[in-house]
C-alpha positions as CSV (number, residue, x, y, z in Angstrom):
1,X,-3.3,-13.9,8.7
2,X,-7.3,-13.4,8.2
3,X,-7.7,-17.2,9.8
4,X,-5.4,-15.8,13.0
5,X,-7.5,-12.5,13.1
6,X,-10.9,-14.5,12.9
7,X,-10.1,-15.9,16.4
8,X,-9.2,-13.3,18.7
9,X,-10.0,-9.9,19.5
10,X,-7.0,-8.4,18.9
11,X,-3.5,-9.5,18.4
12,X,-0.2,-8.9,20.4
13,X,2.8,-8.5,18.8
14,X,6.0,-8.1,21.0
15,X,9.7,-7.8,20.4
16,X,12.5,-9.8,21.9
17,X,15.6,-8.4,22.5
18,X,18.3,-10.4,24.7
19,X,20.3,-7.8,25.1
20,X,18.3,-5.0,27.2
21,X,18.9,-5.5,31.0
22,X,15.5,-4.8,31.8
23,X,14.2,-7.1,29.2
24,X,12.3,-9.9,31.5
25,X,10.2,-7.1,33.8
26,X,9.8,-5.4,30.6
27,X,8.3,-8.3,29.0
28,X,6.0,-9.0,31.7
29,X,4.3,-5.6,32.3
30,X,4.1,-5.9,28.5
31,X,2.4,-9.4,28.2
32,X,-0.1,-7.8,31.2
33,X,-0.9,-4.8,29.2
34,X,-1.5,-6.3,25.9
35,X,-3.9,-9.1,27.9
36,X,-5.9,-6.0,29.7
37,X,-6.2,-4.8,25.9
38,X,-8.0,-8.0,25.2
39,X,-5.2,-9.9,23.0
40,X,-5.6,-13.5,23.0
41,X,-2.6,-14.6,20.4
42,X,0.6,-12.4,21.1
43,X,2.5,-12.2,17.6
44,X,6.4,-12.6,18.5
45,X,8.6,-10.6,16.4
46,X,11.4,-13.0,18.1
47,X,14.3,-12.9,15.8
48,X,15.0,-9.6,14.9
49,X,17.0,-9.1,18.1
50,X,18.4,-12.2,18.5
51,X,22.1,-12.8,18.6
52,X,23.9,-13.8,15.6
53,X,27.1,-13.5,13.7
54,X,27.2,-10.5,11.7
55,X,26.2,-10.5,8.0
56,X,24.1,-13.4,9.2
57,X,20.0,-13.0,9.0
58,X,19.4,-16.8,9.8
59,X,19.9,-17.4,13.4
60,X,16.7,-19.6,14.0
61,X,18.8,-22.5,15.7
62,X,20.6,-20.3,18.3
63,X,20.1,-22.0,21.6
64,X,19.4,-18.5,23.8
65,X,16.2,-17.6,20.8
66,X,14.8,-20.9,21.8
67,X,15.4,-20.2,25.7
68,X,14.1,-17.1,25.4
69,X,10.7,-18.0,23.6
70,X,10.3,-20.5,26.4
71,X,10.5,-18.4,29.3
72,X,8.2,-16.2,27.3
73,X,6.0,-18.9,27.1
74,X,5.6,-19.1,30.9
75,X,4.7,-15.6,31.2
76,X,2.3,-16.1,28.8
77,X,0.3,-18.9,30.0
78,X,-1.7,-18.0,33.2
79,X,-2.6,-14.7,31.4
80,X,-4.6,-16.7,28.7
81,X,-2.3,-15.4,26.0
82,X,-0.9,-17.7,22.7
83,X,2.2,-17.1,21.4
84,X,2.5,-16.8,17.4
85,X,6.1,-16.3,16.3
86,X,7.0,-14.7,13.0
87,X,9.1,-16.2,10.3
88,X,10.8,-14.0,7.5
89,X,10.5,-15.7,4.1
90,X,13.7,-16.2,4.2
91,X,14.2,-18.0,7.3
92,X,15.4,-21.9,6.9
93,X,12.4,-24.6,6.6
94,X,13.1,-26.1,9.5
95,X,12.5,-23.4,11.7
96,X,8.7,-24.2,10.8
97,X,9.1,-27.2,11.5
98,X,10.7,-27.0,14.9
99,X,8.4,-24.3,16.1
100,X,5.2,-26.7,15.0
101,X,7.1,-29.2,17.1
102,X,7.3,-27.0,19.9
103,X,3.5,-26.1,20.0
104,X,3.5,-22.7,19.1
105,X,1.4,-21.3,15.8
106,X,3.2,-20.4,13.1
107,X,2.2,-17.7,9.6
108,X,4.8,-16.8,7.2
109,X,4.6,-13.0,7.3
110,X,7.0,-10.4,8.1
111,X,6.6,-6.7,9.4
112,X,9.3,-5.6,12.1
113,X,8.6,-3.3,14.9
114,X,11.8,-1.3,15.8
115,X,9.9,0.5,18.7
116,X,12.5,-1.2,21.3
117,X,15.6,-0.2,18.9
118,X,14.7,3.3,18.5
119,X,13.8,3.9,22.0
120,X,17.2,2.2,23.6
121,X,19.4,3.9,20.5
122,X,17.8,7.3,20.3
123,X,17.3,7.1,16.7
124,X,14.4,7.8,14.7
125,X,15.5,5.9,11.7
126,X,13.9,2.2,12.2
127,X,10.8,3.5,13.7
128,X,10.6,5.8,10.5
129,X,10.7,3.0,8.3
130,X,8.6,0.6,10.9
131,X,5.6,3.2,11.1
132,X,5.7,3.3,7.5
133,X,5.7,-0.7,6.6
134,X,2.8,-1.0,9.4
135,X,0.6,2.1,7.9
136,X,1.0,0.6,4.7
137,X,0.1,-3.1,5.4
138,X,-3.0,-1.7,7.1
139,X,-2.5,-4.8,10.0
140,X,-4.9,-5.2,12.8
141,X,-2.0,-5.8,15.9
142,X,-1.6,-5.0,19.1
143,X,2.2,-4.1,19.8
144,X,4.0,-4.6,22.0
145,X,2.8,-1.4,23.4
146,X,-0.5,-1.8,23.2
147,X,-1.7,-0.3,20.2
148,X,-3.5,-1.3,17.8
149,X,-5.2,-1.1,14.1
150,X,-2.1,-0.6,12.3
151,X,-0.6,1.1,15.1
152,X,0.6,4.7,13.5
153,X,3.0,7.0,15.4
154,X,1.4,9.5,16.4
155,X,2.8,13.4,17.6
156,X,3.5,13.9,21.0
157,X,0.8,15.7,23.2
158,X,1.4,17.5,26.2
159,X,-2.2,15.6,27.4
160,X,-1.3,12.2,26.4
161,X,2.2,11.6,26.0
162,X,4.5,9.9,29.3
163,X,8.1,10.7,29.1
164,X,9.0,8.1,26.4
165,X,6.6,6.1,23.5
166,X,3.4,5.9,25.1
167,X,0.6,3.2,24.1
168,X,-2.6,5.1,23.4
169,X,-5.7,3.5,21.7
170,X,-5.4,5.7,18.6
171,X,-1.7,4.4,18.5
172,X,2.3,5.2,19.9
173,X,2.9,8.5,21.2
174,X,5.8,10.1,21.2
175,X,7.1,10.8,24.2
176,X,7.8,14.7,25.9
177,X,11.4,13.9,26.9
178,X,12.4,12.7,23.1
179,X,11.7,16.0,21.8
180,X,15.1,18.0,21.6
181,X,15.5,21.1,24.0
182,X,12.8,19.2,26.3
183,X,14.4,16.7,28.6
184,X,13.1,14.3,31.3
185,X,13.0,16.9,34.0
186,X,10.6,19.1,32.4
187,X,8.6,16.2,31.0
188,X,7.8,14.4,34.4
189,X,7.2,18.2,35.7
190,X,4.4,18.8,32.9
191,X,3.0,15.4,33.4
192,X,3.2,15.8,37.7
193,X,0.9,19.1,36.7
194,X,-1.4,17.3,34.3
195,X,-2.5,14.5,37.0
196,X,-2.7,17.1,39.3
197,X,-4.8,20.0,37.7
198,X,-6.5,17.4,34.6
199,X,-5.5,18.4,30.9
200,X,-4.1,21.1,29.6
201,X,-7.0,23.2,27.9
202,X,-5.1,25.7,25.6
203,X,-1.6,26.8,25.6
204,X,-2.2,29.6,27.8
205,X,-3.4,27.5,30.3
206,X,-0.2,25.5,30.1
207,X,2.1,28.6,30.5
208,X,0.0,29.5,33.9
209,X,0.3,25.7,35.3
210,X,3.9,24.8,33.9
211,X,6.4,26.0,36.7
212,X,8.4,28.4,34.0
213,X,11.7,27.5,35.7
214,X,10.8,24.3,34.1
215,X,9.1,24.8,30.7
216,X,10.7,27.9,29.8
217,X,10.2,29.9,26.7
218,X,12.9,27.3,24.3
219,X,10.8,24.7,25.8
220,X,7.6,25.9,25.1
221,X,8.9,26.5,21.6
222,X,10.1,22.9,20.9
223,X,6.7,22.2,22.3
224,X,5.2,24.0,19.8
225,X,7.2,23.2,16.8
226,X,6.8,18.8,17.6
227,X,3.2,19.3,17.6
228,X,2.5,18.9,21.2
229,X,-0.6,21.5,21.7
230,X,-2.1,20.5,18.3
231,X,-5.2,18.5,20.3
232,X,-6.1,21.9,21.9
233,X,-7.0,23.5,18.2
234,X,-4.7,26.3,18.0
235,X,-2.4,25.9,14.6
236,X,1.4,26.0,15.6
237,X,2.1,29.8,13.8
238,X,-0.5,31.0,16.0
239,X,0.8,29.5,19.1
240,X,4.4,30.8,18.5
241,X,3.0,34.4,17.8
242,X,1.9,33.8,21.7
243,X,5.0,32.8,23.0
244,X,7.3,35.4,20.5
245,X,9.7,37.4,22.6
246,X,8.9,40.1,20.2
247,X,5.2,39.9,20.6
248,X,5.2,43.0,23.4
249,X,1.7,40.8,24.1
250,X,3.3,37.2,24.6
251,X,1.9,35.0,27.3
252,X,5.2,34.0,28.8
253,X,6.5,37.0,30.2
254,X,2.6,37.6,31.8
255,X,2.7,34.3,33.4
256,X,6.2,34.1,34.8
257,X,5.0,37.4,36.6
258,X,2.2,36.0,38.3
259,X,4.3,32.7,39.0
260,X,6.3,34.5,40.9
261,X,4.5,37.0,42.6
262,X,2.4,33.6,43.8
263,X,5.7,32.4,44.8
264,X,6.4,35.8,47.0
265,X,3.3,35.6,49.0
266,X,1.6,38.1,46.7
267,X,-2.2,37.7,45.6
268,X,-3.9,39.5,42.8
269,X,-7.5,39.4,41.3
270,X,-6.6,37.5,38.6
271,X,-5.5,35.0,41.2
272,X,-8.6,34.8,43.0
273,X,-11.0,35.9,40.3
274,X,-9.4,34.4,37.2
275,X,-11.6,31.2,37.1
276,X,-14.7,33.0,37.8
277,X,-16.5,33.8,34.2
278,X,-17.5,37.1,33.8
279,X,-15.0,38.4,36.6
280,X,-13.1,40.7,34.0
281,X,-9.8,39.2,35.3
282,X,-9.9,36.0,33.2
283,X,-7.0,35.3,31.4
284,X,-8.2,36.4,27.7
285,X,-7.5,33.6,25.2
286,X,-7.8,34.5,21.6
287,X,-9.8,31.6,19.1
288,X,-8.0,29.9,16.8
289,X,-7.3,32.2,13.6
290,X,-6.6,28.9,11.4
291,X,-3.4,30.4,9.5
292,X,-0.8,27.6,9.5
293,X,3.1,27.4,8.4
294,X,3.3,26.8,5.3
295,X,3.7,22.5,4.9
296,X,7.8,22.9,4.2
297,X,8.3,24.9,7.5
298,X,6.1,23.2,9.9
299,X,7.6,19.6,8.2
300,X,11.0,20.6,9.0
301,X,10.6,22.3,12.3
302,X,8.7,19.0,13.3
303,X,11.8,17.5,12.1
304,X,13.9,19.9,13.8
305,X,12.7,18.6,17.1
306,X,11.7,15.2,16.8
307,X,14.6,14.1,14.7
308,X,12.0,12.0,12.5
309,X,8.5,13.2,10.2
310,X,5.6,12.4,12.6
311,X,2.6,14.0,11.4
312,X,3.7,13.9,7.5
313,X,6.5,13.4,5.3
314,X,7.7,15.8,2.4
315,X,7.9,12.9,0.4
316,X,4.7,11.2,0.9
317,X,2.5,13.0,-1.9
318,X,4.4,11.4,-4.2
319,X,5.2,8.7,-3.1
320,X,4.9,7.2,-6.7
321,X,6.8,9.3,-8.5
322,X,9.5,8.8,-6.2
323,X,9.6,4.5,-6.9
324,X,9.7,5.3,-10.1
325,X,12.4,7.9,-10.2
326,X,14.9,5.0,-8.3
327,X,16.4,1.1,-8.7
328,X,16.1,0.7,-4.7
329,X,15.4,2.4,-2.0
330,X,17.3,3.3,1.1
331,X,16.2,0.5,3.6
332,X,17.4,-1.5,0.9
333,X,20.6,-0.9,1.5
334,X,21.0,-2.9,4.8
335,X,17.9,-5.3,4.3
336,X,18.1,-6.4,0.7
337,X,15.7,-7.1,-1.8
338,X,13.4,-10.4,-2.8
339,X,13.8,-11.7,-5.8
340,X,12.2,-14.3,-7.2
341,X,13.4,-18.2,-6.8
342,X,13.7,-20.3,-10.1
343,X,12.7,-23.3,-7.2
344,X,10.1,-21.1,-6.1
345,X,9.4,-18.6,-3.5
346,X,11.7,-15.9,-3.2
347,X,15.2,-15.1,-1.4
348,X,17.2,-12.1,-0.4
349,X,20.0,-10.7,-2.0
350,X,22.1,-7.8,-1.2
351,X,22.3,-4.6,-3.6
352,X,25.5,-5.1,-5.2
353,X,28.5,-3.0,-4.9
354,X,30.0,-0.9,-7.2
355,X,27.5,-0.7,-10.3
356,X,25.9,2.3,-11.3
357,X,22.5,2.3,-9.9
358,X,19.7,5.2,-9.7
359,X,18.8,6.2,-6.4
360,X,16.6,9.2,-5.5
361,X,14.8,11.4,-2.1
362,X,15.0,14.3,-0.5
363,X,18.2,16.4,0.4
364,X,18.8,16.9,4.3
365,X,21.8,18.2,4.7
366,X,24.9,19.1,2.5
367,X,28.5,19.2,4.1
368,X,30.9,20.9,1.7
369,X,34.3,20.1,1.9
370,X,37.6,20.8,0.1
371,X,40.0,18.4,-1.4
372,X,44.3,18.8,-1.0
373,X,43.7,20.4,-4.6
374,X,41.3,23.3,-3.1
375,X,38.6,21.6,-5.2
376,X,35.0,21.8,-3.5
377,X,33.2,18.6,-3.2
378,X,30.4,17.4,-1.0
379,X,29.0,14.7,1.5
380,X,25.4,14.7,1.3
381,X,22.9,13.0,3.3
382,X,19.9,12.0,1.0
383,X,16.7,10.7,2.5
384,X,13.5,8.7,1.6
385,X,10.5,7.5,3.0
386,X,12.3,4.4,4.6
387,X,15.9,5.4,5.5
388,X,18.5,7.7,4.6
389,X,22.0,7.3,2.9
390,X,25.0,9.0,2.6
391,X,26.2,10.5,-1.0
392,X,29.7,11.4,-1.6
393,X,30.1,14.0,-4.4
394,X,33.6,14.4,-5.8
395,X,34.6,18.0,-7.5
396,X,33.4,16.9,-10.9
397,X,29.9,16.3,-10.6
398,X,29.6,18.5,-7.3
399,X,30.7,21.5,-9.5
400,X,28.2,20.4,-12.4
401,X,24.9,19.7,-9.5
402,X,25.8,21.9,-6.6
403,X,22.8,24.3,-7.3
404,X,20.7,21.0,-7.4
405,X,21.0,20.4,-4.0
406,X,19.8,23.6,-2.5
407,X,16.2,24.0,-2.2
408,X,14.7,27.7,-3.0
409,X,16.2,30.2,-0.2
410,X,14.9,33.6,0.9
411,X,17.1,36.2,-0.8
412,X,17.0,38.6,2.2
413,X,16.8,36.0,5.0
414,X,18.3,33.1,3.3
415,X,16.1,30.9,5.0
416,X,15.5,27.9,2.6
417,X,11.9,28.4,1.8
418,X,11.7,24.3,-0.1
419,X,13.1,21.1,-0.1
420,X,15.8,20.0,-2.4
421,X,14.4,16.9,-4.3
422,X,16.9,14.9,-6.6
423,X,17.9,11.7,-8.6
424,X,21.3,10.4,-8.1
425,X,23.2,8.0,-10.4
426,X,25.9,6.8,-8.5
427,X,27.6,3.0,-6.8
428,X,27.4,1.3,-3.5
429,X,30.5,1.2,-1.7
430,X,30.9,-0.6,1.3
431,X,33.7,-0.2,4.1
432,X,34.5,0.1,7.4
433,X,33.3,3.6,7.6
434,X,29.9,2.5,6.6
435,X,28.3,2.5,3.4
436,X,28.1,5.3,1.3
437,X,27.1,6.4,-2.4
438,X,29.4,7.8,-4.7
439,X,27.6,10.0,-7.3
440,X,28.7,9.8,-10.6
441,X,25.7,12.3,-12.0
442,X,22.9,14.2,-10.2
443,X,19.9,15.3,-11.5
444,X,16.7,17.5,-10.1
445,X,13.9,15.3,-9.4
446,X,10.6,16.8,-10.9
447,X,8.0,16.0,-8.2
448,X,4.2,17.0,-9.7
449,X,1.0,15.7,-10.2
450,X,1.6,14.6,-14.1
451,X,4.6,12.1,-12.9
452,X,2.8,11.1,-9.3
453,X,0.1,9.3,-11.8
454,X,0.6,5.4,-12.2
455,X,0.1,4.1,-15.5
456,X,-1.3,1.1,-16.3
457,X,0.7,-1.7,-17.5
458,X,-1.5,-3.8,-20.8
459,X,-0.7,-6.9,-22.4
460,X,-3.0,-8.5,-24.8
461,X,-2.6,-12.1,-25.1
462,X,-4.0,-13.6,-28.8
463,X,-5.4,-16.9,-28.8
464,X,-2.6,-18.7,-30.2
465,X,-0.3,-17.6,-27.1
466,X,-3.0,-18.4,-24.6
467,X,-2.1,-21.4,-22.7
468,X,-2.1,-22.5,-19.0
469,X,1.9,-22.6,-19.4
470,X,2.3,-19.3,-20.9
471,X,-0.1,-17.7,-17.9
472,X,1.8,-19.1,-15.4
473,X,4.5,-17.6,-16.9
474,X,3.4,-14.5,-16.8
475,X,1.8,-14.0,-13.4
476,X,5.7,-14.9,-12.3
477,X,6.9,-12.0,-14.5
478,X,4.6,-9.5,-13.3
479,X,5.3,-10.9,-9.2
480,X,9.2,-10.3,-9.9
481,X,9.1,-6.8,-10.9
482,X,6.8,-5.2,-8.2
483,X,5.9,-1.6,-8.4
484,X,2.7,1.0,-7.8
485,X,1.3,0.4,-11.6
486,X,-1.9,-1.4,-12.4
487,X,-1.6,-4.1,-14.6
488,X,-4.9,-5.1,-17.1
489,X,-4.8,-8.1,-19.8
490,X,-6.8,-8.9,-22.4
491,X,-7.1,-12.3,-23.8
492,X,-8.6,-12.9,-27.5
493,X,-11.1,-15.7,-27.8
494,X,-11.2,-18.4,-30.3
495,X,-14.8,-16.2,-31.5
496,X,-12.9,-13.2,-31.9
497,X,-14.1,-11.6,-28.6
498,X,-11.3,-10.2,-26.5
499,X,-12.0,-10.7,-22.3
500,X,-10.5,-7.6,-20.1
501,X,-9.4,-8.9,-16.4
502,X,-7.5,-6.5,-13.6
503,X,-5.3,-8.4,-12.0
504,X,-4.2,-7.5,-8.4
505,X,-0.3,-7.3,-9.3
506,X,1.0,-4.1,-9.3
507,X,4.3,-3.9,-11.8
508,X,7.1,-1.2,-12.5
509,X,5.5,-0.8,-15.8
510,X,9.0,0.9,-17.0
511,X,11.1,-2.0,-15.9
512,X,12.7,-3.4,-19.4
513,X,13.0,-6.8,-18.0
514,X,9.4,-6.7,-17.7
515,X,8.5,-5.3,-21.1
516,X,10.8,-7.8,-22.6
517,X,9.7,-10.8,-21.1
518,X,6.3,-10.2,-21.5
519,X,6.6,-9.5,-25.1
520,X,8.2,-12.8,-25.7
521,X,5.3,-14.5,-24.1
522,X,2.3,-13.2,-26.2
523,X,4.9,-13.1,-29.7
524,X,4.7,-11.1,-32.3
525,X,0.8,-11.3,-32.3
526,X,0.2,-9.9,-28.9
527,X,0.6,-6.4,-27.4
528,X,2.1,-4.9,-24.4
529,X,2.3,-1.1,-23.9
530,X,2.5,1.0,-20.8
531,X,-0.3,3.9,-21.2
């Protein structure tokens, strides 16, 4: 990857995907914009969107990838651009082969980008996960959108943002019409004012451009609560205050006045005087007072209206505590997890069905039902960081957790004033209705700085156990249980002295497979202990 990097400006990285009709014009204006961004090698995330049987994740040797690849080849060419295609780990050996054969560069490295899917099925699911793999990996690319360094997702802005994703330097934006109670209408009617009149300088300023037959008061609230007038300083409680019905001083009701008074033929001062400073008949604008939501509300009204976390995630201050607290996450559920090959390398396997695994996240919604018995039970919808899953609860365990899976609630409002955080024990089941979880035990998950702390993982090799043999051994232990604790080993020289090296490997220092097998490599002589 470094090697790739060291030769170009900035990479591309486009998605294929046979099936959208406007796939080939797409491409083009794509290939354009990432070479007016100064990409030179154009990374190919080719085969997530292949066609293949399903179940299958190998479709290399299809005939239409190959086609495809070519005529993307000939687009590429007179704009100066080399193609790189990705290969999964996974993927057979001879597409390496065949690819080298074909003259395009090759690196084994895989990060999807699920901009395309999320876009074309109005879900926020894959780009969730997407934004996250990329933020973490830290990757220098240029997407297929144009973005680069790492390319985040960033809020939509009511300055920036088009009517779907838009490519900005800082990274994707989200576009006006994907927020709900928005629509394309309005959003093409805020951006026709915006190239017209420049950006929007403060909310109040938005609500005397905006034709309000367009961006209403529910609009201007979705607005608000997605985090679209967050560039012009003003924090989101503030900005609603404006805009609240009940506020006998909100802006809206001011400005639809004067809208339509313009509309009648009528002119006042503040019409002709409102741009001259000093006039008296300026539109006053109150600073910024800085008192924000508190991080639960403005998450979940984000959420509300975006569908996805954009600017945060609940989860994401403890994002430790959470991998511990679980066997898999949810992603894992439809991609599978590497394991380790006993030939070397590593291959895929899918979570297994019904064994009693330990799953945890966040609770987003709870649908309580009743069974022919008039017993309650529930379906829950439990997310993570990556994905989300549903949990069935039968009238057992629903009746022994239910008050787990409530968050705290207002006693006079009942608004639900924190998230519901929990660990559930439960198996995989897989059907035609989709795959679900069925609980078998749920318990609260204790999310706080004490349990959000890795530990470090130490094994102290004695001399008599030190061997080129037994370290290979062990660096293949500590690969096949991955995790967010630091691992440190100490090795006892023939003299006596004892050597301390960090190893870059970070373990699930609670895995027992771990513990076991490194204890029989060091013997009875050695140490391991998690502190």
């Amino acid at each position: 990857m470094q090697a790739v990097e060291a030769r170009c400006r900035y990479l591309g990285q486009m998605d294929l995907n046979l099936k959208s009709p406007l796939v080939w014009e797409y491409y083009r204006e794509t290939l354009k914009k990432l070479a007016g961004y100064g990409a030179a090698i154009v990374r190919l995330d080719a085969f997530a969107y292949a066609p293949k049987e399903p179940g299958r994740r190998n479709f290399m040797n299809e005939p239409e990838t190959w086609d495809l690849l070519e005529e993307i080849h000939r687009m590429a060419e007179p704009l100066g651009l080399t193609l790189l295609p990705e290969i999964h780990a996974s993927y057979a050996e001879g597409a390496y082969r065949t690819l080298t054969r074909k003259g395009y560069m090759t690196y084994d490295f895989f990060l999807p980008g699920l901009v395309i899917d999320a876009i074309e099925n109005h879900t926020g699911e894959y780009l969730a996960r997407w934004a996250k793999e990329e933020r973490d990996e830290g990757i220098r690319t240029v997407n297929m959108l144009g973005c680069h360094d790492g390319i985040p997702v960033l809020s939509p802005d009511v300055n920036e943002s088009g009517t779907e994703f838009t490519a900005t330097k800082e990274g994707v934006r989200f576009g006006l019409a994907g927020i709900r109670g928005v629509g394309t209408g309005v959003a093409q009617a805020i951006i026709a004012e915006r190239e017209a009149g420049g950006p929007f300088k403060t909310l109040h300023d938005f609500v005397e451009r905006v034709d309000s037959s367009q961006a209403n008061r529910r609009v201007i609230e979705s607005l608000i609560k997605a985090g679209a007038f967050d560039s012009t300083g003003y924090p989101r409680r503030q900005m609603m205050h404006f805009v609240d019905k009940n506020n006998p001083e909100n802006i809206i009701d001011a400005a639809v006045k004067r809208q339509k008074d313009r509309a009648s033929g009528q002119t006042s001062f503040f019409d002709m005087f409102g741009d001259v400073e000093g006039s008296g008949f300026e539109v006053s604008v109150p600073d910024p007072d800085g008192q924000e939501w508190d991080r639960h509300l403005k998450l979940s009204q984000e959420k509300e209206v975006l569908g996805i976390y954009v600017s945060d995630h609940p989860l994401r201050p403890f994002e430790y505590a959470l991998a511990k607290a679980r066997d898999f996450s949810f992603s894992q559920i439809d991609t599978g997890y590497e394991v380790q090959n006993p030939t070397g390398g590593t291959i895929n396997q899918e979570i297994p069905e019904g064994k009693a695994l330990w799953w945890a996240g966040m609770v987003s919604s709870v649908s309580k039902r009743v069974t022919k018995n008039g017993d309650p039970m529930g379906i829950v919808q439990l997310e993570d960081m990556e994905g989300e899953a549903t949990v069935v609860v039968f009238p057992k365990t629903y009746k022994e957790a239910e008050g787990y899976l409530y968050g705290e609630v207002d006693p006079e409002t009942g608004a639900q004033l924190s998230d519901a955080f929990v660990r559930i024990k439960g198996k995989l089941e897989r059907s035609d209705r989709g795959d679900q979880i069925i609980a078998q035990e749920i318990v609260p998950l204790e999310l706080n700085e004490e349990n959000n702390k890795p530990k470090v993982f130490e094994v102290m090799v004695p001399n008599s156990r030190f061997s080129q043999g037994n370290m290979a051994r062990l660096a293949t232990v500590l690969t096949a249980n991955p995790g967010g604790d630091r691992v440190e080993i100490f090795i006892e020289q023939v003299d006596g002295r004892v050597l301390r090296a960090e190893v870059p490997a970070k373990v699930n220092a609670r895995s027992i497979p771990l513990l076991a097998e490194a204890k029989a490599i060091v013997g009875n002589q050695g140490r391991v202990t998690v502190i």
